[in-house]
C-alpha positions in Angstrom: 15.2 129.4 179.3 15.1 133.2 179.5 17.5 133.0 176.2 14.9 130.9 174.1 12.0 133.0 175.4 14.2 135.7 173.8 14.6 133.9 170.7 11.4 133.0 170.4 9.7 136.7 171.1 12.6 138.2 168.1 11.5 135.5 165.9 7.1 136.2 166.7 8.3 140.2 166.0 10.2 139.2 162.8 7.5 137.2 161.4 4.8 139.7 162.2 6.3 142.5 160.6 7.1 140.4 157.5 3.6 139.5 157.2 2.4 143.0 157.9 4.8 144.4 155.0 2.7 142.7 152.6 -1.5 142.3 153.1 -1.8 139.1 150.9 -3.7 141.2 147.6 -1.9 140.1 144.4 -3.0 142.1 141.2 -1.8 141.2 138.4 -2.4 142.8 134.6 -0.4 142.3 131.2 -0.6 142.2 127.4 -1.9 138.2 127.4 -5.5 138.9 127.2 -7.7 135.7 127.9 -8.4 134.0 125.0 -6.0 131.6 126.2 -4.7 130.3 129.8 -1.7 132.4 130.7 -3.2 134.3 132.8 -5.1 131.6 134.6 -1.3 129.7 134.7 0.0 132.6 136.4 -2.9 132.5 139.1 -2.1 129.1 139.1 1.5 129.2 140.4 0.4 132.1 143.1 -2.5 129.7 144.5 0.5 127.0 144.4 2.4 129.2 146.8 -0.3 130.2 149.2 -4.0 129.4 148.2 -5.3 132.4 151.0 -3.6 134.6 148.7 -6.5 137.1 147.3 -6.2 137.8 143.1 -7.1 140.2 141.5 -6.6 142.1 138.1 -6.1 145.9 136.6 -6.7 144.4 133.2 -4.9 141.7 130.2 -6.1 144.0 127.3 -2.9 146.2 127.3 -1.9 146.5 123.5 0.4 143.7 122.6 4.2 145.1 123.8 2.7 148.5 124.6 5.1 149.3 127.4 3.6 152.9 127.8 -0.2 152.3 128.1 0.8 149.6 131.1 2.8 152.2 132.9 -0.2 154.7 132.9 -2.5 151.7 134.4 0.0 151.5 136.9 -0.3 154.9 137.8 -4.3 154.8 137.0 -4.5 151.9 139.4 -2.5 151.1 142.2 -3.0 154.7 144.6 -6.4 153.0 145.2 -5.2 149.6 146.7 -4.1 149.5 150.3 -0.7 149.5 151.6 1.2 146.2 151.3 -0.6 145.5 147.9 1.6 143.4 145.7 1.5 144.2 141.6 2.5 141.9 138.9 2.9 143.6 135.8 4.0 141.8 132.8 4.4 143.8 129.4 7.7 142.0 128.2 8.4 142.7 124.8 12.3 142.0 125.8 11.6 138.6 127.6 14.9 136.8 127.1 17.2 139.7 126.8 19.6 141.4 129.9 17.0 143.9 130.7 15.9 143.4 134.7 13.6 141.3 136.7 12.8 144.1 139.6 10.6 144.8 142.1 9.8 148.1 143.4 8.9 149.3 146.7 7.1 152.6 146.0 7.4 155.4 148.9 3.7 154.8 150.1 4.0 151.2 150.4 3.1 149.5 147.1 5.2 146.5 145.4 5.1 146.4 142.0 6.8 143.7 140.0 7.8 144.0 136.8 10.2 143.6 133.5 12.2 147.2 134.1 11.5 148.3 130.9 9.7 151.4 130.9 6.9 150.3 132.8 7.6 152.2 136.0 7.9 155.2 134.4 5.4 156.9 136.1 4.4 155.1 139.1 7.7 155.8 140.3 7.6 159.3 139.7 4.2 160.0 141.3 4.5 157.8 144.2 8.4 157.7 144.2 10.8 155.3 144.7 11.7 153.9 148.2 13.8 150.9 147.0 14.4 148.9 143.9 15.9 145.1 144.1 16.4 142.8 141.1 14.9 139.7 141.1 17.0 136.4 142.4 16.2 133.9 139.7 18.2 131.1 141.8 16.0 131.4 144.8 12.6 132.9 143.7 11.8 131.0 140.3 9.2 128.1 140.1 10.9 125.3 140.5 11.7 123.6 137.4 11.1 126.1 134.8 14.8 126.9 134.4 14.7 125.8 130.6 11.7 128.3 130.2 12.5 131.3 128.4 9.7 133.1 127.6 7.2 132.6 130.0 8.7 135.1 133.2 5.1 136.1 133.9 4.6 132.6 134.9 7.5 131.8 136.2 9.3 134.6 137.9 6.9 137.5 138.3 3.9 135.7 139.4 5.8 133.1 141.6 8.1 136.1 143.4 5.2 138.1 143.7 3.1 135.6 145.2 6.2 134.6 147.8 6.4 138.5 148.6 2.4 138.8 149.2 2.3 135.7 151.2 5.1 136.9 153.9 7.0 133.5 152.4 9.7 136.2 151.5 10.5 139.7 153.1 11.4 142.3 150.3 14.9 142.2 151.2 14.9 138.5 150.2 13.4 139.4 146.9 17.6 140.0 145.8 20.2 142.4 145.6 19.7 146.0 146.3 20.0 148.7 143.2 20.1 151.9 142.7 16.8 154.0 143.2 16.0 154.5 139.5 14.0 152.8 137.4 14.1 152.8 133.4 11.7 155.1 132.0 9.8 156.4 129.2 10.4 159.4 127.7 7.2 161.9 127.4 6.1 165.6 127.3 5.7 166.3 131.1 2.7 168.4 132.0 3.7 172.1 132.1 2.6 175.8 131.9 4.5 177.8 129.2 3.3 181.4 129.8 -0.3 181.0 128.4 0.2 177.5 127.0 -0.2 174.3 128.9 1.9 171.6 127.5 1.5 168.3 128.0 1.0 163.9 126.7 -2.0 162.2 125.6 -1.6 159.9 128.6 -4.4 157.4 127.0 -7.4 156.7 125.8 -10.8 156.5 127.6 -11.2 154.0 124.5 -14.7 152.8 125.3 -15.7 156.3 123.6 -12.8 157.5 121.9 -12.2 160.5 124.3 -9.0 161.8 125.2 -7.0 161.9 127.9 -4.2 164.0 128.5 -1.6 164.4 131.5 -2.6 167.7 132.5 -3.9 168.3 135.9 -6.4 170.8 136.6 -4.4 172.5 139.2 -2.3 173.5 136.2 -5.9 174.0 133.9 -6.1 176.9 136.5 -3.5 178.5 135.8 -5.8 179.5 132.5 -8.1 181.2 134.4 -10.9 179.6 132.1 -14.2 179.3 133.1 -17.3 177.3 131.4 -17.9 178.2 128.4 -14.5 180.2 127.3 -13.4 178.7 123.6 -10.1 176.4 124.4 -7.7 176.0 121.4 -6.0 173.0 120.9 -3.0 171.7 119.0 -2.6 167.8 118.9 1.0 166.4 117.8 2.5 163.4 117.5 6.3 162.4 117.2 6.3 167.2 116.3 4.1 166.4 113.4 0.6 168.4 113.7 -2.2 165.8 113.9 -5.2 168.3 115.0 -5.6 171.6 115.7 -9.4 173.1 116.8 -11.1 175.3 119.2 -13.5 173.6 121.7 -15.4 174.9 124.4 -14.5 174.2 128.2 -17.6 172.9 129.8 -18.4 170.5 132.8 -20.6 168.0 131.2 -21.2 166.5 128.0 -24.8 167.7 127.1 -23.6 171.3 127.2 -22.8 170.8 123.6 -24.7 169.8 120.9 -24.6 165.9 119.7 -21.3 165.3 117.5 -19.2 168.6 118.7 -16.5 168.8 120.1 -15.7 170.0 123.9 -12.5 170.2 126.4 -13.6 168.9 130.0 -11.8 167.6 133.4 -11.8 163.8 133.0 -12.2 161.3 136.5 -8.9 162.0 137.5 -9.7 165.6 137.0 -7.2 165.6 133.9 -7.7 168.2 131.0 -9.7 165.7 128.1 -11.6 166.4 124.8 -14.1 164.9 123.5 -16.9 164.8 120.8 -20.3 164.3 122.5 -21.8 161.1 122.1 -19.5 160.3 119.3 -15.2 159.5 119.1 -12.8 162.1 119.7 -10.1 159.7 118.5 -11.9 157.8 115.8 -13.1 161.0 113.8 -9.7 163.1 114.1 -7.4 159.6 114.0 -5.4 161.3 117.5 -4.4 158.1 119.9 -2.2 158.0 122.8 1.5 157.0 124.1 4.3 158.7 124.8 5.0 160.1 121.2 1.5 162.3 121.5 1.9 165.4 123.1 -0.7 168.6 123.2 -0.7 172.5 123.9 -4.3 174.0 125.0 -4.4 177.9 125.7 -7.7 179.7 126.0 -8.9 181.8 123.1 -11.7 183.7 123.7 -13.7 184.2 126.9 -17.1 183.5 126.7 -19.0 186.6 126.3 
């Protein structure tokens, strides 16, 4: 009797701490968009698997194959969902080939999963990596798509995800253990080069055409500038000059004149430019990705 009580207790611990790994949340984004019913097929095959499961969505307007822009949603997104929060990230312009299924277990607690094609690139570095495992495609596939090739959101990601959210899998039944790296993306990393901070146009804040760089305004500091000092700016892409300007620094938009150009500490408190009330990226043709890279040094103080 004792034995069974004993039994019974391990197996009421394992189950709650399975359950408590994950929190039930599945958010999902990708390049489908929803003009037609993938995404709504992959909610589909979640609800299938637990219908308490809660949905939810960074976005489905990633550029088509844009491997880059759904890393930095990633990294834009998931610091702001609780612990436990299960991602499903499908940008998969290698769907059929040998890259991996994988899911990530970040260091604070996030699951993202995912193609491993570049999309972790930076949620892994920012949050870090506290395991990887590839997916197991005999055990945590929806049952009979094994003929499908091209649909993985559908049928691998969004199933195993939903599995993993629900508690109906622990991570460690996700599949076999590999090494903590991911595959990544290469970019120019934010950095201060004596009076020169380097760094990517992470994206676009494309509503208005502003731009949105990588560099931090701890490292914007480091400049010394104040509101007001002239900023220059050199804008590259792949080494060729795309744009190079002198802006002001200010806080807020109406601090310059309609149509002119200003450098100012984005949402994320990121160095950005912008024209005001008009598109940075339209009039100067400068977009983002991993291939666009700036330098911004201050060049006059305001007087």
């Amino acid at each position: 009797m004792k034995y069974k009580l004993w039994c019974l207790l391990v197996n009421t611990l394992l189950i709650t701490c399975m359950a408590s790994a994950q929190n039930k949340i599945v958010v999902f984004q990708s390049d489908f968009g929803l003009k037609d019913g993938a995404v709504s097929a992959m909610k589909g095959v979640s609800m299938g698997v637990d219908s308490s499961l809660k949905l939810f969505d960074i976005t489905h307007e990633i550029p088509a194959y844009n491997v880059w822009e759904a890393a930095y949603r990633l990294e834009q997104t998931v610091p702001y969902w609780p612990k436990g929060t299960v991602f499903v990230s499908v940008v998969d312009p290698g769907v059929g080939t040998n890259r991996k299924s994988v899911v990530l277990k970040t260091k604070a607690g996030h699951y993202i999963v995912t193609p491993d094609n570049g999309t972790l690139t930076l949620i892994a570095a920012s949050e870090g990596i506290e395991a990887v495992r590839e997916i197991d495609e005999a055990v945590n596939r929806r049952k009979g798509s094994e003929q499908s090739y091209t649909f993985h959101g559908r049928d691998v990601y969004a199933y195993t995800g939903a599995r993993l959210a629900s508690g109906a899998i622990s991570f460690e039944q996700v599949g076999k253990a590999l090494p903590e790296e991911v595959v990544t993306v290469p970019f120019q990393q934010a950095a201060c080069d004596g009076k020169i901070l380097k760094g990517a146009i992470a994206i676009l804040d494309i509503q208005y055409g502003n731009i949105w760089t990588n560099i931090p305004s701890a490292l914007f500091k480091k400049l010394n500038a104040q509101p007001g000092d002239n900023m220059h700016v050199v804008i590259w892409q792949n080494k060729i000059k795309k744009y190079e300007g002198d802006m002001p620094y200010e806080e807020t938009f109406g601090s310059v004149a309609k149509g002119k150009p200003l450098l100012y500490l984005n949402s994320l408190l990121q160095v950005s430019f912008a024209l005001n009330q008009g598109s940075f990226s339209a009039a100067h043709k400068v977009y983002s990705g991993s291939e666009w890279s700036v330098e911004v040094s201050v060049k006059t103080l305001k007087k």
